[in-house]
C-alpha positions as CSV (number, residue, x, y, z in Angstrom):
1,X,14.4,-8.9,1.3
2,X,14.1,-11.0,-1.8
3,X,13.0,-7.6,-4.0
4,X,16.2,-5.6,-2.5
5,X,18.2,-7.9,-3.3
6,X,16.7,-8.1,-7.0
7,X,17.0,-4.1,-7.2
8,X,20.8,-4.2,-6.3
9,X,21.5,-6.9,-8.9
10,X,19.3,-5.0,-11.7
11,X,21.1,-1.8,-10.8
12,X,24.5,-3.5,-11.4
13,X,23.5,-4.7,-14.6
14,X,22.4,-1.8,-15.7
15,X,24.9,0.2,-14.8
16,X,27.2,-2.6,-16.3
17,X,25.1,-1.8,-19.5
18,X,25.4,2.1,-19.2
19,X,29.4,1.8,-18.9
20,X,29.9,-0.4,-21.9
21,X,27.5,1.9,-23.7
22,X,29.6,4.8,-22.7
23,X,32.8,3.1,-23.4
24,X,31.8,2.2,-26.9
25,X,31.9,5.6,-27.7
26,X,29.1,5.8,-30.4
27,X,26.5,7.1,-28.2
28,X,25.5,11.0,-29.2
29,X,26.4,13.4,-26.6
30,X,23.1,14.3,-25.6
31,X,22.8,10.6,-24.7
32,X,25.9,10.2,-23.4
33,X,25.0,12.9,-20.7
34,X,22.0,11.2,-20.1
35,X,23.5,7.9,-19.5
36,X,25.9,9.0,-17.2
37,X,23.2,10.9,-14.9
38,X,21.5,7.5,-14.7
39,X,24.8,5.6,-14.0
40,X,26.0,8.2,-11.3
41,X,22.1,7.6,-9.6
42,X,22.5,4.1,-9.9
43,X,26.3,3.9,-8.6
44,X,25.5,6.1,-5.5
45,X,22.5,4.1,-4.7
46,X,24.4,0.9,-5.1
47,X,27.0,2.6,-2.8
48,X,24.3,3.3,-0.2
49,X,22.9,-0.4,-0.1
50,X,26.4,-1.7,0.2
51,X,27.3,0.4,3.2
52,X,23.9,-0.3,5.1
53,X,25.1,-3.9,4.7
54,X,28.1,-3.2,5.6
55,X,27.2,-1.7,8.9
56,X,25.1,-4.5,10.0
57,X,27.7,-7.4,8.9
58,X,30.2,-4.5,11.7
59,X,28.1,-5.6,14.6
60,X,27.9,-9.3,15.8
61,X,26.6,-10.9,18.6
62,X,28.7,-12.4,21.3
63,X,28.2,-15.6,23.2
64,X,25.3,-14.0,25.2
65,X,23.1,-12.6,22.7
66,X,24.5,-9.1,23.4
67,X,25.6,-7.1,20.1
68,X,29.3,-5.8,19.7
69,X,30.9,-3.9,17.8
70,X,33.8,-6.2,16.1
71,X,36.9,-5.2,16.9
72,X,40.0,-5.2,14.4
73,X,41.6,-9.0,16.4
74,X,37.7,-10.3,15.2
75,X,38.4,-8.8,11.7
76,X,41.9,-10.5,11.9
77,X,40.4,-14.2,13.6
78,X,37.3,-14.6,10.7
């Protein structure tokens, strides 16, 4: 858990990196292009992680152990 957790964070930074990079403006073309393939890999793989947790924080248990789908009232309530 510890090592996804470590992944997610090192793909932000890095993409962090790759933006500021980009948004200097001094990087060649060729490396430009390069730079944002890997920061469009990162960003959809960072999107993917964040909806998988996403969809498990959706479901909670209720008082009998049984998992639910939260409505929009629970949304509203927490």
């Amino acid at each position: 858990m510890m090592a996804k957790k470590n992944d997610f964070a090192q793909s932000i930074s890095k993409l962090e990196e790759i933006v500021a990079a980009l948004e200097k403006g001094d990087v060649p073309l060729e490396d430009a292009i390069e730079l944002y393939k890997e920061g469009m890999t990162l960003s959809k793989s960072c999107h993917s992680q964040l909806e998988k947790a996403e969809k498990q924080l959706v479901t909670m248990m209720d008082e009998e152990g049984i998992e639910t789908p939260m409505t929009n009232n629970d949304e509203k309530e927490a």
